[in-house]
C-alpha positions in Angstrom: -39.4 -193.3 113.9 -41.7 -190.2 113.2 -42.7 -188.7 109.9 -40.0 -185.7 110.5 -36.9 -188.2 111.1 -38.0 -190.5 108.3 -38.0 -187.1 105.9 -34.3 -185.6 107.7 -32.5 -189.4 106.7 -34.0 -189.4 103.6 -32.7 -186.0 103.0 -29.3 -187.0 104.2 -29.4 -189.9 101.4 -30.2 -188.2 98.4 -27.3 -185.8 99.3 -25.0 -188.6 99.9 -26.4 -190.3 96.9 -25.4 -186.8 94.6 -21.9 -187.0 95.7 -21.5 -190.2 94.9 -20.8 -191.9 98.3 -22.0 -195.4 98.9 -23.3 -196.5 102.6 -22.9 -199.7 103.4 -23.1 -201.8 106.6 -20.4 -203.8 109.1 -21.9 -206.6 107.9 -21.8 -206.2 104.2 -18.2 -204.3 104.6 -17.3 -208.2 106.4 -18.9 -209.9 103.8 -17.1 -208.1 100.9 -13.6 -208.7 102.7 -14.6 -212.5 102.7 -14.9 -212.3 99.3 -12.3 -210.7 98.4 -9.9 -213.6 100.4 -11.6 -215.9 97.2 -8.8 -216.9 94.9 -11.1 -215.7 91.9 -11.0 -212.2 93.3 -7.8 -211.3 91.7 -9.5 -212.3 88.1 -13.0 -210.2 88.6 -10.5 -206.8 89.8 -7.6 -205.1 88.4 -4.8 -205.3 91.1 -5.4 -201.8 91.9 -8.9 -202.0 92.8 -8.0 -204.7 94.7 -5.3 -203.1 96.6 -7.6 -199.7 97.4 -10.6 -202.3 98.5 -8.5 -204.3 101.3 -7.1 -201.1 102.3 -10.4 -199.4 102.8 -11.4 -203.3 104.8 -8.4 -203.5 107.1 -9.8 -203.2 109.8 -12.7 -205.0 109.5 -13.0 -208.9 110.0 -13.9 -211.0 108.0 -17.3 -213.1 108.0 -17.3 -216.4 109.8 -18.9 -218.5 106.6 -19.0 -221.8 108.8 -21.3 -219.9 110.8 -23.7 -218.1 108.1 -23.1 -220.9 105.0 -23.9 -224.6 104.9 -23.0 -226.4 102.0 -24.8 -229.5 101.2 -24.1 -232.8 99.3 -24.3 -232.3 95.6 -23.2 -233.9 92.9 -19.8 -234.2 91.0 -19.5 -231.3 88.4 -17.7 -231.4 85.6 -15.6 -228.9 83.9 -16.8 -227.0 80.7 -13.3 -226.4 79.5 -11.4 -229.0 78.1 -7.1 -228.4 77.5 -8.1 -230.1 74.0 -10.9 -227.4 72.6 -8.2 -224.8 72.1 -5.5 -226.9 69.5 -8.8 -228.7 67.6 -10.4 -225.3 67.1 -6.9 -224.1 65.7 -6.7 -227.4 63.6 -10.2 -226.5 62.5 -9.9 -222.9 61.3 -6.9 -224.4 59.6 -8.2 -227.2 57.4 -5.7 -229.2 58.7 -5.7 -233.3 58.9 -5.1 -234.9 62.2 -3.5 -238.1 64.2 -6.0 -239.1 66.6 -5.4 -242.0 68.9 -8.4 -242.3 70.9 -9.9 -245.4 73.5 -13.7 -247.1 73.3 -15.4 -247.8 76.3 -14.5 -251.3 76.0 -11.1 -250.0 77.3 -9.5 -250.4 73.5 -7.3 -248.2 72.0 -6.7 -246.9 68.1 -3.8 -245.3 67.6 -2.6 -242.9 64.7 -6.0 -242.7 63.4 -5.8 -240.4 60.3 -9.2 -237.9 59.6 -10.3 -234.3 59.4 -11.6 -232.2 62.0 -15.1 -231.1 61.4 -16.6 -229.3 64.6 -16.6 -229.1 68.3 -20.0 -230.0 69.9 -20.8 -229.9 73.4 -23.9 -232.3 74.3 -26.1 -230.4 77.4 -27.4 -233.3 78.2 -24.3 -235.6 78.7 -22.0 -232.6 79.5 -19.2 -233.5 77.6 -17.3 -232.1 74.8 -17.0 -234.3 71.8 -15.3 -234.1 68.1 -17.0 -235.0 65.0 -14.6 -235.8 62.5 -13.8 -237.8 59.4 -12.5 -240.8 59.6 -10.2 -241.5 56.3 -9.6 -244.8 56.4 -13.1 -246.4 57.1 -14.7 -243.4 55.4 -16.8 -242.9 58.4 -18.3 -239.9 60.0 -17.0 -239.9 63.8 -18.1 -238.6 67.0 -15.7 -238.7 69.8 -15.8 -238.1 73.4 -13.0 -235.4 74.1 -12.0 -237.1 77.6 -11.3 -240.3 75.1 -8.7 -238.7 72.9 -5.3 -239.6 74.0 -3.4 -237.5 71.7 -4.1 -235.7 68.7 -1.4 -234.1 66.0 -1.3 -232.4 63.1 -1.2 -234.0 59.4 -0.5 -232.0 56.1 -3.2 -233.0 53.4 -3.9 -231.6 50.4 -6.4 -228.5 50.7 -8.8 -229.7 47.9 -8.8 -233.1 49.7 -10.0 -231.6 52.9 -12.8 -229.3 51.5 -14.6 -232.0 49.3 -14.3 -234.0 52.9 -15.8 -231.1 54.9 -18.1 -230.3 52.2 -19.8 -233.7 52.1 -20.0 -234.0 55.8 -22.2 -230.9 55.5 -24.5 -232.3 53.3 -24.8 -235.8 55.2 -25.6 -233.4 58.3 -28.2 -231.2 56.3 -29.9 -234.3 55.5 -30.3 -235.5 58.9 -31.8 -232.6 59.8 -35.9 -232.5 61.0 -37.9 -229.0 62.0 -40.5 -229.4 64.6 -43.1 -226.5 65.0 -44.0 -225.5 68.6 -46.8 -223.4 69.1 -46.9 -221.7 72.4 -50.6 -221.4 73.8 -51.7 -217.9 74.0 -52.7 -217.7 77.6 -48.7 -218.6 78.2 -47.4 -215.8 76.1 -46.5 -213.8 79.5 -44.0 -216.8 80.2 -42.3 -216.7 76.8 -38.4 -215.9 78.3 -38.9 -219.4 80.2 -40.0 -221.0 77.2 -37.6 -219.5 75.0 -34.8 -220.3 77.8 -35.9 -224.4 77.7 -35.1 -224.1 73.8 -32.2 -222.2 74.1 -29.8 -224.8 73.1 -31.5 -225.6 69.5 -31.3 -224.1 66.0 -34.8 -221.9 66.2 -37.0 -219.7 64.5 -39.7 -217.8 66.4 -42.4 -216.2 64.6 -45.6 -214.0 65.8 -49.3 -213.9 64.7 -50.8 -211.0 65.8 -54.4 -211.6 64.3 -54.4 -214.7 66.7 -51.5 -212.9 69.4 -50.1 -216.6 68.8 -46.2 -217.5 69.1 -44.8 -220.4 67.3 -40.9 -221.6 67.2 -39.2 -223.8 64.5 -37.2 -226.1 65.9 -33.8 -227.6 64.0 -32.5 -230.7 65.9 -30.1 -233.5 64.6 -31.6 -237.2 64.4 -29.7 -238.1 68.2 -31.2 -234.7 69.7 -35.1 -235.6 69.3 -34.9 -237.1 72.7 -33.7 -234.0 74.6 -36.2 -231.9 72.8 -38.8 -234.2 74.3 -37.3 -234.0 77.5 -37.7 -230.0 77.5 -41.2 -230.3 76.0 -42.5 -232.5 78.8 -40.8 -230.1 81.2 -43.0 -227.4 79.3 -45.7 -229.2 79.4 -49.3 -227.5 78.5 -48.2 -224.7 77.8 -46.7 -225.7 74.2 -48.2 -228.0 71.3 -46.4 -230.1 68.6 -48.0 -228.6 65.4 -45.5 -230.6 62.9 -42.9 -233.8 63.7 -44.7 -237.0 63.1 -42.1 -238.4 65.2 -42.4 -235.9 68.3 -46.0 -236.0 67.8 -46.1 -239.5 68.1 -43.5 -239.6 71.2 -45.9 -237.4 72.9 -48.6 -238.6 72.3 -47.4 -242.1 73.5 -46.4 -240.5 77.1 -49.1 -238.5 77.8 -51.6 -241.8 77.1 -49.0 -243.7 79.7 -49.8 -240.8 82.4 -53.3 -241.0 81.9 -53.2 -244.9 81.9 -51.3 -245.0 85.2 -54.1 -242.9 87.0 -56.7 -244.6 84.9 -58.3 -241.9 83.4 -58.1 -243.2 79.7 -60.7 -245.9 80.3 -62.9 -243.4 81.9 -62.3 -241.0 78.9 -63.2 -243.9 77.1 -66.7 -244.6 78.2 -67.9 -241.8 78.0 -66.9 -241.0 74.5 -69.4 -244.5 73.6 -72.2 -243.4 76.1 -71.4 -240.0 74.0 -72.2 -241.6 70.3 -74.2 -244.3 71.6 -76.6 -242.8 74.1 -79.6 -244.9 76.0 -82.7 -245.2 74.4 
């Protein structure tokens, strides 16, 4: 194609472009109509758009996916909705009691359990949905798997009851509580939204230094969720460093002596720090 056809279909674009028409080819018109055939198509369009799209496709076929697509093994997925997240988050806004009977793992089963609704947590690491909750009886603070709960009902109690309850369970959580200060390394700054994306799922504060262009994050996480956050910071790797969290400090510090241990460069590190203080006379 010369210079003077390359400027004439340019031309022809920017018109079509000002009057709003859209060019597209047999191949994408085939793959739209494919799409369209999916069973979620008629919850992304209204049914009118729907109708005016596979009129304008009719008579174009539709893409042969077992030709173009190959789907390979993966593993089983499971759903992020749950039938029982809608009635606990009404029992929740409500400051209601409940009837829970509910299984262990051992296979047995408490039934009629009274208690109080406290919160709805989904665990990104497990990927389950799970209800924290007071038990009454045992005076207990409970977390339960959602897939565990056989039933759950409503049960009157007396509104002060259930607001001391709820009120305590705060503070029990607020005590449990631990902040852990991350300080991204400046040379990393240009990767902060894959930082920031890793740490998405906890409590944070970011704050900026612009004397030292230096990014640090104050981390919330519950007493069970130190774990995960170690997870992520591994995954991070050197591009973050534990200022404060004797505990995550420690954690660290224990794996990345492991890593060096397994390659054997700690004993190496080693002697060379003694021919360092103690050099030859």
């Amino acid at each position: 194609m010369n210079l003077f056809e390359k400027i004439f279909n340019y031309q022809i674009i920017s018109r079509l472009d000002d009057s709003g028409t859209f060019m597209v080819t047999a191949h994408e018109r085939a793959w739209l109509k494919t799409v369209l055939e999916h069973p979620a198509a008629s919850e992304a369009f209204t049914p009118e758009t729907l109708a005016k799209l596979a009129a304008l496709l009719a008579e174009d076929e539709a893409m042969d996916t077992d030709a173009h697509l190959i789907e390979k093994a993966r593993s089983r997925e499971k759903q992020v909705y749950h039938p029982l997240l809608r009635p606990l988050r009404r029992l929740i806004m409500n400051r209601s009691g409940i009837r829970v009977t509910h299984a262990l793992k051992s296979g047995q089963v408490y039934s009629n359990q009274l208690g109080v609704p406290y919160r709805l947590e989904y665990s990104m690491v497990k990927r389950e949905w799970y209800l924290l909750w007071h038990h009454i009886r045992n005076r207990a603070f409970m977390s339960t798997k959602l897939d565990n709960i056989l039933s759950v009902t409503e049960q009157e109690l007396p509104l002060e009851r259930v607001s001391d309850i709820l009120t305590r369970i705060s503070e029990t959580l607020e005590n449990r509580k631990a902040e852990v200060l991350v300080q991204i390394i400046p040379q990393y700054n240009q990767e902060m939204s894959r930082i920031l994306y890793a740490l998405c799922c906890f409590d944070k504060e970011v704050q900026y230094d612009v004397q030292t262009d230096t990014y640090t994050v104050k981390v919330c996480v519950m007493g069970d969720e130190r774990e995960f956050l170690l997870s992520k910071l591994r995954f991070l790797g050197k591009r973050v460093r534990v200022l404060e969290g004797e505990y995550v400090k420690r954690r660290m510090l224990e794996a990345s002596v492991k890593a060096l241990e397994r390659y054997g460069v700690v004993e190496e590190v080693t002697d060379k720090d003694e021919e360092t203080l103690n050099p030859a006379q």
